[in-house]
N, CA and C atoms as an extended XYZ file, in Angstrom:
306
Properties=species:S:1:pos:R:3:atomname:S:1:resname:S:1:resid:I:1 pbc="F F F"
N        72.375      110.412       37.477 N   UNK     1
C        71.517      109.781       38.446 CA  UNK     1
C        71.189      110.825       39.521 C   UNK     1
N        70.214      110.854       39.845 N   UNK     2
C        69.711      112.056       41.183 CA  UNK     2
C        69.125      111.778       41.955 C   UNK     2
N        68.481      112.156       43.158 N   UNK     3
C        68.140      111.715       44.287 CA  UNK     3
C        66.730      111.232       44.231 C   UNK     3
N        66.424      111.809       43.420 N   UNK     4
C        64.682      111.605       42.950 CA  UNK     4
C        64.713      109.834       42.580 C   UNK     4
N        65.472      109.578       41.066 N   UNK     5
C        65.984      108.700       40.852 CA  UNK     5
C        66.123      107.257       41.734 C   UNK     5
N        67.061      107.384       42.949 N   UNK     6
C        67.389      106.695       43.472 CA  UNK     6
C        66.184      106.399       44.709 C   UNK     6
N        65.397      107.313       45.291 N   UNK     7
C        64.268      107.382       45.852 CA  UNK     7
C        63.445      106.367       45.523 C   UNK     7
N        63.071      106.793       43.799 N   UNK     8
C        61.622      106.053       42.827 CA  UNK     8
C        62.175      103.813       43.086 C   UNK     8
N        63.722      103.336       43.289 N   UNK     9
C        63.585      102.370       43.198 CA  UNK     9
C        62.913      101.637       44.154 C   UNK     9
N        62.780      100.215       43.931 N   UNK    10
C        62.158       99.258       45.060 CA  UNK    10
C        63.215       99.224       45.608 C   UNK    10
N        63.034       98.132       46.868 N   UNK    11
C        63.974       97.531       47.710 CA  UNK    11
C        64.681       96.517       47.051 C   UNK    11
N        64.283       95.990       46.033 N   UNK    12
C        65.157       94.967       45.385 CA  UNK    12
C        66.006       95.434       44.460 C   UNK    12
N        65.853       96.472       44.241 N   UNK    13
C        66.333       97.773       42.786 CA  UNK    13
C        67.886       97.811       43.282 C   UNK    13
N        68.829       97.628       42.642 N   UNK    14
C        70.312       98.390       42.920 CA  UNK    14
C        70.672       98.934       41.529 C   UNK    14
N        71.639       99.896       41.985 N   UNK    15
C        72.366      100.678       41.232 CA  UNK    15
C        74.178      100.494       40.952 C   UNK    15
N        74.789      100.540       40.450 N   UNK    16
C        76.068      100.550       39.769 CA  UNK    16
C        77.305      101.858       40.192 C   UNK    16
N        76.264      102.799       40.512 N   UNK    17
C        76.964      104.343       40.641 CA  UNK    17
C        76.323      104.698       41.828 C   UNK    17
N        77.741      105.604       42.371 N   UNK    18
C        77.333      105.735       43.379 CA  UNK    18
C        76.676      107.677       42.850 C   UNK    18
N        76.009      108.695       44.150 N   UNK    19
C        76.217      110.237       43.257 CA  UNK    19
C        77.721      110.607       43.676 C   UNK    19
N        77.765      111.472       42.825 N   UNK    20
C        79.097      112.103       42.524 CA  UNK    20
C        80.437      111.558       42.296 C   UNK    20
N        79.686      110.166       41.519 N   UNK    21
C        81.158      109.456       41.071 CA  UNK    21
C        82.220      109.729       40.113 C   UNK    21
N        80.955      110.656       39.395 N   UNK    22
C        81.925      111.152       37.921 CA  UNK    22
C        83.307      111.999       38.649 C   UNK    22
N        83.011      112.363       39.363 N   UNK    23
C        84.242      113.583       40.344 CA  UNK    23
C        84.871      112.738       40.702 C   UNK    23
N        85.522      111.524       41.102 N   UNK    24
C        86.244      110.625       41.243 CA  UNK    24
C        86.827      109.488       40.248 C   UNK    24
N        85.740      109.176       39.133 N   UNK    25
C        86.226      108.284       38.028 CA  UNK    25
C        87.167      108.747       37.152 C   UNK    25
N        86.513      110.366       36.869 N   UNK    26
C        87.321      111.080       35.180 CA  UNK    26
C        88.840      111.369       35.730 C   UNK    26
N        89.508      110.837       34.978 N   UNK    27
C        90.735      111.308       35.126 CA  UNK    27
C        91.093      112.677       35.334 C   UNK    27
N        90.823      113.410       34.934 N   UNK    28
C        90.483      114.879       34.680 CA  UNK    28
C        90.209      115.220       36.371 C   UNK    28
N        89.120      115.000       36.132 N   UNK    29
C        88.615      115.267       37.921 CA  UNK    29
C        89.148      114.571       39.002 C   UNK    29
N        89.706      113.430       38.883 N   UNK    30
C        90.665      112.915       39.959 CA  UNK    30
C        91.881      113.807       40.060 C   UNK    30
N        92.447      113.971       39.066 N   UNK    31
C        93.598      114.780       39.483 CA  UNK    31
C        93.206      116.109       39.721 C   UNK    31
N        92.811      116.250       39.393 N   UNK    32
C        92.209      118.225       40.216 CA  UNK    32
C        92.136      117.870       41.582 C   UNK    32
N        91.210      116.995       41.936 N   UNK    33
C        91.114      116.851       43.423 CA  UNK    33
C        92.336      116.205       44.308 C   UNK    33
N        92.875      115.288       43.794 N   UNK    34
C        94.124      115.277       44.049 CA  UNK    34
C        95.450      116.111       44.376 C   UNK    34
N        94.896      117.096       43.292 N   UNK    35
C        95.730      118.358       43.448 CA  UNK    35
C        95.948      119.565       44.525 C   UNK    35
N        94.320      119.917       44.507 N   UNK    36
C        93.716      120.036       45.358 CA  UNK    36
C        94.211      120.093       47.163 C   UNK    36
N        93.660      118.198       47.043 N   UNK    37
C        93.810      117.899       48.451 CA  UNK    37
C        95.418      117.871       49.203 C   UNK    37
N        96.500      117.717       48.140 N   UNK    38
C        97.033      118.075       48.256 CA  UNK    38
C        97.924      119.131       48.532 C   UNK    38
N        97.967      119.855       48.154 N   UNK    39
C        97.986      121.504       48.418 CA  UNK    39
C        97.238      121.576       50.174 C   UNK    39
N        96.068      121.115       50.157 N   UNK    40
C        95.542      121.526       51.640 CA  UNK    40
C        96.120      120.606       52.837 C   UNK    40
N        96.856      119.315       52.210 N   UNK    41
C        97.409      118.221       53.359 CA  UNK    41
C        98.405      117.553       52.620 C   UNK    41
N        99.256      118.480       52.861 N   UNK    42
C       100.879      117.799       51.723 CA  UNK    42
C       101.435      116.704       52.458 C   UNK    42
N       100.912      116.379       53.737 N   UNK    43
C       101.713      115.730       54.618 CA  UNK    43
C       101.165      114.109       54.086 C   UNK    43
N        99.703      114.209       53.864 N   UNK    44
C        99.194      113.583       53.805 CA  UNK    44
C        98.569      112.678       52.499 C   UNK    44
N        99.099      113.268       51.104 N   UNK    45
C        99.008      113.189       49.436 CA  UNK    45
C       100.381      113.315       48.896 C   UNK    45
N       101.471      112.585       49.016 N   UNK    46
C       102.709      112.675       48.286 CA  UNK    46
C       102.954      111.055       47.665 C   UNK    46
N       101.563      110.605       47.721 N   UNK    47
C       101.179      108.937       47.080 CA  UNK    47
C       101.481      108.872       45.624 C   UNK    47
N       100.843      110.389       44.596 N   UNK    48
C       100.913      110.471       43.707 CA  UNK    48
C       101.697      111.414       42.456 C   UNK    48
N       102.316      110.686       41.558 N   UNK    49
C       103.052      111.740       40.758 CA  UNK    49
C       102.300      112.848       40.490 C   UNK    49
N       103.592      113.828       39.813 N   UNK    50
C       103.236      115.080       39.589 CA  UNK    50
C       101.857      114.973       38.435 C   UNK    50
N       100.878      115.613       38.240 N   UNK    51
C        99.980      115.588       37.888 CA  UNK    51
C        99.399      117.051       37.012 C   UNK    51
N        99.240      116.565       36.090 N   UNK    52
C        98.785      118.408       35.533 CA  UNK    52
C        97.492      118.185       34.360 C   UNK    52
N        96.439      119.270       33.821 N   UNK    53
C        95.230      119.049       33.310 CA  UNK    53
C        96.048      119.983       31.543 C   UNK    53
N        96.130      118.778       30.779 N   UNK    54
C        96.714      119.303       29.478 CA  UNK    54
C        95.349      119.728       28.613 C   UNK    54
N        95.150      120.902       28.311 N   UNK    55
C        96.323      121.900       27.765 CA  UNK    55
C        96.390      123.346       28.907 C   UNK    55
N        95.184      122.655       29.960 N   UNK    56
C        95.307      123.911       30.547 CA  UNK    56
C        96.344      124.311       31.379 C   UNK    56
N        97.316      123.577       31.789 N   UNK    57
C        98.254      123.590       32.351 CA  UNK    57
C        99.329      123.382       31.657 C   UNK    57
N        99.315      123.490       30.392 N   UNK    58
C       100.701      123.177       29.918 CA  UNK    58
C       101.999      124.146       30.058 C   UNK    58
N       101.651      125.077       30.557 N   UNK    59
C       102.792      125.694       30.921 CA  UNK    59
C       103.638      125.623       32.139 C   UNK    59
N       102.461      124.922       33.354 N   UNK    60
C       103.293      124.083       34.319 CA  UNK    60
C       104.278      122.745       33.797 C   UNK    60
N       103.783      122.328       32.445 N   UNK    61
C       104.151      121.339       32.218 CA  UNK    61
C       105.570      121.568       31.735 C   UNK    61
N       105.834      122.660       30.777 N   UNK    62
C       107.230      123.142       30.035 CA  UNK    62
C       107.726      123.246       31.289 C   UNK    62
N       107.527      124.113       32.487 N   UNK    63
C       108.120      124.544       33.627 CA  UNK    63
C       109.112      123.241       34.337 C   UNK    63
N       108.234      122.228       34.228 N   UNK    64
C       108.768      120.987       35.058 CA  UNK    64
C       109.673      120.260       34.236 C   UNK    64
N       109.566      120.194       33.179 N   UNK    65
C       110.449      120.159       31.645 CA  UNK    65
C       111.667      120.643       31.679 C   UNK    65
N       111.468      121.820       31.944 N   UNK    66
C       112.600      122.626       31.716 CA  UNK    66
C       113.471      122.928       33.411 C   UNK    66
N       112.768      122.258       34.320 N   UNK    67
C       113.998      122.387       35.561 CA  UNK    67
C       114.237      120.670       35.201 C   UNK    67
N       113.578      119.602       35.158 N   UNK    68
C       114.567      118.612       34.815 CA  UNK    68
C       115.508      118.650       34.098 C   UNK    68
N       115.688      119.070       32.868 N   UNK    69
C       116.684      119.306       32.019 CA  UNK    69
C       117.743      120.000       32.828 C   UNK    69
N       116.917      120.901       33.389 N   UNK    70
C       118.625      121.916       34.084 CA  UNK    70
C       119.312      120.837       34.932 C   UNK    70
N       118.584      120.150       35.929 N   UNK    71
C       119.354      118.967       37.289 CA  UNK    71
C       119.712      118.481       36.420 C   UNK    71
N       119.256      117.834       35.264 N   UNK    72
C       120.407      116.895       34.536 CA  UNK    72
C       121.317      117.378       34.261 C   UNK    72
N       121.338      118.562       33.236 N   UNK    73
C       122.766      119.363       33.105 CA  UNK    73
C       123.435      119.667       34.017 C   UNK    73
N       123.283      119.717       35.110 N   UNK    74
C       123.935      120.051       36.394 CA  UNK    74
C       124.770      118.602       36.904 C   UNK    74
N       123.890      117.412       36.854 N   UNK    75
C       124.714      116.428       37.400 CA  UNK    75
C       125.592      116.200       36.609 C   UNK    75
N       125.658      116.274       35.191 N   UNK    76
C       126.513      115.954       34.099 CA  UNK    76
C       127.762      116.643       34.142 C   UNK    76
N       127.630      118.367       34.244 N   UNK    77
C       128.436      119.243       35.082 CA  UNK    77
C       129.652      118.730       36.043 C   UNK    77
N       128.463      118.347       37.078 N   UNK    78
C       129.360      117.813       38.429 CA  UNK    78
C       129.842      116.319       38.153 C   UNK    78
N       129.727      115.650       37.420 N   UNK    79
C       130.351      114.189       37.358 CA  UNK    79
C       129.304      113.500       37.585 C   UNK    79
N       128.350      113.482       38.207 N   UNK    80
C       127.259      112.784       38.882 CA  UNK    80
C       126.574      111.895       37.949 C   UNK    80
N       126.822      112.224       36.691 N   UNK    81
C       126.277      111.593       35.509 CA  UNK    81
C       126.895      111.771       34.543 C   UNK    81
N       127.232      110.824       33.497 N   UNK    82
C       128.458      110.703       32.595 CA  UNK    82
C       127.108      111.052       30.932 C   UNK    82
N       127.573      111.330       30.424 N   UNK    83
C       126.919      111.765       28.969 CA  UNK    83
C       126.290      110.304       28.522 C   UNK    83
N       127.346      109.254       28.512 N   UNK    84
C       126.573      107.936       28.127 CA  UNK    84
C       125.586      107.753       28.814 C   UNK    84
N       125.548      107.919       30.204 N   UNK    85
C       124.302      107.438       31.040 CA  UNK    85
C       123.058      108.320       30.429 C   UNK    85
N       123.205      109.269       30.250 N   UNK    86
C       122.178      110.515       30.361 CA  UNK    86
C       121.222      109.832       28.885 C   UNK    86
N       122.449      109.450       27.807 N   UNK    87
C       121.601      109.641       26.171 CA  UNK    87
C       120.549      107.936       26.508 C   UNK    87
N       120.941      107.153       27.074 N   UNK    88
C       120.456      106.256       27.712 CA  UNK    88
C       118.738      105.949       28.267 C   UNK    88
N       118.934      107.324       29.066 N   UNK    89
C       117.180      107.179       30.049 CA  UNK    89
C       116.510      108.176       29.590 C   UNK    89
N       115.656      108.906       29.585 N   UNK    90
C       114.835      109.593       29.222 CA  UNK    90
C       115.227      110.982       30.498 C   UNK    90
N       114.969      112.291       29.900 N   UNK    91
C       115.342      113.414       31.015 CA  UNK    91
C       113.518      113.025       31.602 C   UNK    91
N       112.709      113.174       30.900 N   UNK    92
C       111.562      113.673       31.327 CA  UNK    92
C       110.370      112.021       30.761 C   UNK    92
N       109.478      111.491       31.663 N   UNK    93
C       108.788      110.526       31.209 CA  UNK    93
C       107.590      110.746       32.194 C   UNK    93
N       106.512      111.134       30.592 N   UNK    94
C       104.925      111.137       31.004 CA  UNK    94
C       104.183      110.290       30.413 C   UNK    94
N       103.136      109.781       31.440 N   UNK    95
C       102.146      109.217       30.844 CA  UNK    95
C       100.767      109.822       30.673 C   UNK    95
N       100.506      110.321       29.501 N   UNK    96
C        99.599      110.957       28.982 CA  UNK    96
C        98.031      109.976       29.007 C   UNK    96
N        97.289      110.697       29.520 N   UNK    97
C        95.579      109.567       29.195 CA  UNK    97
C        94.797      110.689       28.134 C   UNK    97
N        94.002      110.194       27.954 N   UNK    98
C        92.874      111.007       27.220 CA  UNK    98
C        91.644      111.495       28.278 C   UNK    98
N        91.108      112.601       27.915 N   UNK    99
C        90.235      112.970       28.844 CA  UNK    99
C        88.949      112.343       29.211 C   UNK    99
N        88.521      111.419       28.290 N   UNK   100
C        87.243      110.854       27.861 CA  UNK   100
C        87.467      109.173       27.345 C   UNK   100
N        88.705      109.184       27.144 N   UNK   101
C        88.410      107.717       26.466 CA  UNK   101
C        89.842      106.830       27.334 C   UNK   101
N        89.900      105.877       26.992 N   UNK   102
C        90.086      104.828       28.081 CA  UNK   102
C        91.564      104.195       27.834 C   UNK   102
């Protein structure tokens, strides 16, 4: 939709979209900006889980993978967590979307 677009309607004419919604709807692009805005106002974006763009980030992703695993081994270590508890919950739980579909 473009400005031209939205210009050409009547006064009775409405629209559904706003511009530049796609940058806010796609999952994809929400979390970038999220990411983003975060990084520039941490004080102010700690609403949302950790967030990463698969596959391009998948190596942040092993990264975060692989220090959970260590705190777990560590509490298990220290007593903090007994082996039964651990085989129990999951070390690591993502919810994966698709980039495009719903």
């Amino acid at each position: 939709m473009t400005p031209d677009f939205l210009v050409s309607l009547s006064n009775k004419q409405r629209v559904n979209h706003y511009l530049g919604m796609y940058n806010i709807c796609r999952k994809s692009t929400l979390g970038m900006h999220l990411k983003r805005f975060a990084k520039e106002f941490p004080d102010h974006f700690k609403f949302f889980p950790p967030t990463w763009i698969y596959p391009a980030e998948f190596h942040d992703i092993q990264e975060y993978t692989k220090k959970k695993f260590e705190k777990r081994k560590e509490k298990i270590e220290m007593g903090k967590l007994s082996e039964a508890q651990a085989e129990k919950e999951p070390v690591v739980l993502y919810i994966c979307k698709p980039e495009s579909g719903s």
